[in-house]
Rosetta silent file (secondary structure, phi, psi, omega in degrees, C-alpha in Angstrom):
SEQUENCE: XXXXXXXXXXXXXXXXXXXXXXXXXXXXXXXXXXXXXXXXXXXXXXXXXXXXXXXXXXXXXXXXXXXXXXXXXXXXXXXXXXXXXXXXXXXXXXXXXXXXXXXXXXXXXXXXXXXXXXX
SCORE:     score description
SCORE:     0.000 S_00000001
   1 L     0.000  128.680  178.805    0.035    0.043    0.123 S_00000001
   2 L  -106.515  136.866  172.342    1.373    3.397   -1.005 S_00000001
   3 L   -87.137  165.877 -179.989    0.578    6.582    0.966 S_00000001
   4 L   -73.064   -2.767 -178.735    0.015    9.893   -0.724 S_00000001
   5 L   -87.534  -12.002  178.575    3.419   10.948    0.654 S_00000001
   6 L   -90.786  -11.204 -176.593    5.133    8.405   -1.743 S_00000001
   7 L   -96.865  140.573  179.782    3.683    9.762   -4.807 S_00000001
   8 L   -63.951  141.133  175.407    5.430   12.767   -6.408 S_00000001
   9 L   -92.721 -169.869 -173.251    3.287   15.873   -6.141 S_00000001
  10 H   -67.374  -21.236  177.527    2.699   18.572   -8.694 S_00000001
  11 H   -61.315  -41.659 -175.846    5.898   20.383   -7.684 S_00000001
  12 H   -63.910  -41.972 -172.423    8.113   17.705   -9.149 S_00000001
  13 H   -60.009  -49.336  176.465    6.571   17.752  -12.541 S_00000001
  14 H   -58.953  -45.238  179.088    7.370   21.472  -13.421 S_00000001
  15 H   -56.101  -39.704 -174.777   10.860   21.020  -12.116 S_00000001
  16 H   -75.514  -42.240 -178.011   11.314   17.806  -14.240 S_00000001
  17 H   -62.089  -41.298 -178.197    9.762   19.567  -17.355 S_00000001
  18 L   -93.756    5.000  179.918   12.215   22.462  -17.321 S_00000001
  19 L    62.134   32.979  177.503   15.277   20.380  -16.296 S_00000001
  20 L    83.968   -3.145  178.323   15.435   22.383  -13.082 S_00000001
  21 L   -73.820  140.031 -178.381   15.557   25.854  -14.776 S_00000001
  22 L  -108.274  -16.250 -173.998   13.565   28.626  -13.115 S_00000001
  23 L  -129.973  142.847  174.571   14.176   31.337  -15.782 S_00000001
  24 L   -61.291  153.268  171.848   13.819   31.331  -19.666 S_00000001
  25 L   -67.626  -27.142  179.490   16.915   31.412  -21.733 S_00000001
  26 L  -149.153  156.576  173.228   15.433   34.464  -23.499 S_00000001
  27 L    80.044  164.632 -178.055   12.514   36.684  -23.193 S_00000001
  28 L  -120.496  -27.993  170.622   10.465   37.790  -20.177 S_00000001
  29 L    56.320   71.108 -177.046    6.985   36.743  -21.279 S_00000001
  30 L   -57.578  152.356 -177.901    4.510   39.066  -19.552 S_00000001
  31 L   -59.416  -30.231 -173.436    1.216   37.230  -18.567 S_00000001
  32 L   -98.837    2.968  177.347   -0.710   39.056  -21.177 S_00000001
  33 L   -62.097  142.055 -175.899    1.948   38.755  -23.912 S_00000001
  34 E   -98.472  143.433 -177.647    0.555   36.986  -27.018 S_00000001
  35 E  -130.787  144.265  176.736    2.093   33.919  -28.449 S_00000001
  36 E  -147.698  147.423 -179.886    1.716   32.034  -31.677 S_00000001
  37 E   -66.225  138.911 -178.494    3.452   29.136  -33.369 S_00000001
  38 L   -73.344  111.173 -173.984    5.772   30.547  -36.089 S_00000001
  39 L   -69.431  145.813  175.519    3.939   29.445  -39.233 S_00000001
  40 L    83.973   -7.309 -175.453    5.901   27.791  -41.945 S_00000001
  41 L   -96.212  128.553 -177.962    8.788   26.818  -39.817 S_00000001
  42 L   -61.908  135.582 -179.838    9.695   23.108  -39.493 S_00000001
  43 L   -93.542  127.815 -179.151    9.561   21.634  -36.117 S_00000001
  44 L   -65.729  139.197  179.536   12.565   19.485  -35.279 S_00000001
  45 L   -70.930  -20.064  179.934   11.849   15.933  -34.457 S_00000001
  46 L  -111.392  152.110  166.876   14.413   15.902  -31.615 S_00000001
  47 L    97.791  -13.575 -175.419   15.096   18.000  -28.702 S_00000001
  48 L  -113.723  136.856  178.803   11.612   19.050  -27.756 S_00000001
  49 L   -85.392  165.046 -178.157    9.631   17.641  -24.800 S_00000001
  50 H   -58.958  -28.255  176.751    5.962   16.855  -25.023 S_00000001
  51 H   -75.366  -32.865  174.416    5.053   20.173  -23.242 S_00000001
  52 H   -58.941  -45.646 -174.030    6.924   22.006  -26.032 S_00000001
  53 H   -71.559  -29.294  175.541    5.010   20.290  -28.698 S_00000001
  54 H   -67.640  -31.810  174.343    1.760   20.927  -26.767 S_00000001
  55 H   -64.794  -46.858  177.754    2.558   24.709  -26.671 S_00000001
  56 H   -54.172  -44.659 -172.255    3.185   24.594  -30.362 S_00000001
  57 H   -73.484  -40.368  179.841   -0.117   22.813  -31.049 S_00000001
  58 H   -65.465  -40.346 -170.978   -2.059   25.244  -28.650 S_00000001
  59 L   -89.487   24.866  160.934   -0.484   28.318  -30.167 S_00000001
  60 L   -63.091  -30.788  173.201   -1.741   27.641  -33.696 S_00000001
  61 L  -106.522  136.565  179.194   -4.203   30.209  -32.583 S_00000001
  62 L   -57.346  130.088 -177.051   -2.828   33.292  -30.917 S_00000001
  63 E  -149.405  158.452  177.040   -3.103   33.093  -26.998 S_00000001
  64 E   -79.580  161.538 -179.766   -1.728   34.807  -23.993 S_00000001
  65 H   -63.227  -42.807  176.902    1.019   33.293  -21.877 S_00000001
  66 H   -58.348  -45.561  178.783   -1.601   32.954  -19.061 S_00000001
  67 H   -60.685  -42.586 -178.089   -4.025   31.047  -21.361 S_00000001
  68 H   -59.737  -44.955 -175.303   -1.158   28.736  -22.380 S_00000001
  69 H   -64.091  -44.387 -171.164   -0.404   28.099  -18.603 S_00000001
  70 H   -71.855  -37.966  177.231   -4.095   27.447  -17.909 S_00000001
  71 H   -69.343  -33.696 -172.903   -4.604   25.029  -20.902 S_00000001
  72 H   -95.347   -7.333 -176.130   -1.593   22.999  -20.070 S_00000001
  73 L    55.772   41.755  177.346   -2.234   23.052  -16.333 S_00000001
  74 L  -119.790  152.624  173.778    1.382   24.137  -15.685 S_00000001
  75 L   -69.018  145.553 -177.071    2.673   27.055  -13.599 S_00000001
  76 H   -48.282  -38.422  178.533    3.356   30.232  -15.467 S_00000001
  77 H   -63.276  -33.961  175.302    6.999   30.070  -14.633 S_00000001
  78 H   -66.526  -44.994  177.471    7.342   26.655  -16.245 S_00000001
  79 H   -59.845  -37.378  175.629    5.557   27.921  -19.359 S_00000001
  80 H   -64.710  -36.320  174.858    7.850   30.849  -19.551 S_00000001
  81 H   -60.022  -49.221 -176.805   10.921   28.590  -19.511 S_00000001
  82 H   -64.778  -38.989  177.823    9.445   26.394  -22.208 S_00000001
  83 H   -66.291  -31.218  179.099    8.413   29.488  -24.307 S_00000001
  84 H   -66.342  -44.056  172.865   11.990   30.740  -24.064 S_00000001
  85 H   -49.065  -47.324 -175.116   13.192   27.377  -25.453 S_00000001
  86 H   -70.496  -39.321 -176.898   10.821   27.687  -28.336 S_00000001
  87 H   -70.296  -43.006 -177.357   11.657   31.454  -29.053 S_00000001
  88 H   -61.771  -33.390  177.517   15.395   30.582  -29.213 S_00000001
  89 L   -83.249   -5.744 -178.669   14.546   27.937  -31.837 S_00000001
  90 L    61.794   44.327 -177.690   12.312   30.492  -33.633 S_00000001
  91 L  -103.987  -19.844  176.682    9.349   28.176  -33.318 S_00000001
  92 E  -126.811  150.183  171.130    7.075   30.926  -31.718 S_00000001
  93 E  -111.811  137.133 -177.831    6.423   34.588  -32.272 S_00000001
  94 E  -119.980  132.245  172.116    5.861   36.626  -29.089 S_00000001
  95 E  -118.518  117.382  178.244    4.172   40.086  -28.979 S_00000001
  96 L   -72.676  162.931  178.569    4.612   41.854  -25.657 S_00000001
  97 L   -61.275  148.245 -178.513    1.700   43.881  -24.381 S_00000001
  98 L   -81.897  131.248 -179.365    1.447   47.413  -25.854 S_00000001
  99 L   -68.844  144.475 -177.388    2.297   50.091  -23.216 S_00000001
 100 L   -76.974  131.325  178.772   -0.615   52.296  -22.311 S_00000001
 101 L   -90.527   92.133 -178.855   -0.280   56.003  -23.556 S_00000001
 102 H   -64.073  -39.781 -177.977   -1.364   57.492  -20.378 S_00000001
 103 H   -61.743  -47.071 -177.693   -1.206   61.144  -21.405 S_00000001
 104 H   -67.379  -50.026 -174.259   -3.427   60.819  -24.465 S_00000001
 105 H   -63.465  -42.984 -176.614   -5.940   58.573  -22.781 S_00000001
 106 H   -64.543  -37.955  174.774   -6.052   60.642  -19.653 S_00000001
 107 H   -56.834  -51.260 -169.934   -6.707   63.861  -21.738 S_00000001
 108 H   -71.779  -35.989  169.773   -9.445   62.163  -23.677 S_00000001
 109 H   -62.123  -35.774 -179.198  -11.141   60.903  -20.454 S_00000001
 110 H   -64.855  -42.723 -175.164  -10.904   64.292  -18.829 S_00000001
 111 H   -65.517  -40.948  174.384  -12.547   65.790  -21.928 S_00000001
 112 H   -60.502  -50.552 -174.075  -15.377   63.147  -21.853 S_00000001
 113 H   -57.103  -47.925 -177.928  -15.833   63.893  -18.062 S_00000001
 114 H   -67.435  -39.369  175.784  -16.109   67.720  -18.676 S_00000001
 115 H   -57.943  -43.068  178.499  -18.476   67.090  -21.515 S_00000001
 116 H   -64.521  -41.893  179.394  -20.668   64.958  -19.309 S_00000001
 117 H   -67.769  -30.083  176.631  -20.574   67.554  -16.461 S_00000001
 118 H   -73.795  -14.284  172.906  -21.758   70.230  -18.927 S_00000001
 119 L   -60.617    0.000    0.000  -24.891   68.230  -19.719 S_00000001
């Protein structure tokens, strides 16, 4: 009879998937960064883990880093490491979130507020 203490928990799997790495070899991968499989690029038959291949399959449609993490049921840190591997091999394209243009948007919102107050 095995107890629940004898079975590896979910912490072991991410560590094993990344080979113990905690940071991606390249990229920062914000939670809302968009990722897509790089179209037309041949996927090498060797050197990729099943999780790498799962990411490539998922990212046939553009999705965020957070969505990839949720679909694969892997921690975001693990997904970031795997995405770094794929980015180095040019198998994914990544688009970081667009920075908010605070001054323009703030002025627009203030103008709308003043217009509403004038009603």
């Amino acid at each position: 009879m095995t107890s629940s203490h004898d079975e590896p928990g979910p912490v072991v799997r991410p560590y094993a998937v990344t080979g113990g790495r905690a940071r991606p070899v390249t990229g920062t991968f914000d939670l809302i960064a968009l990722v897509a499989s790089a179209g037309g690029r041949a996927v090498p038959a060797h050197g990729l883990a099943p999780e790498h291949l799962a990411i490539l399959d998922l990212c046939r449609s553009v999705m965020s880093v957070a969505e990839v993490s949720a679909h694969l049921d892997l921690p975001v840190g693990t997904v970031r490491v795997l995405l770094g591997d794929l980015l180095v091999r040019k198998l994914v394209d990544v688009w970081p979130p667009t920075p908010r243009m605070a001054n323009t948007e703030d002025r627009t919102l203030e103008a709308v507020l003043h217009g509403l107050r004038a009603l």
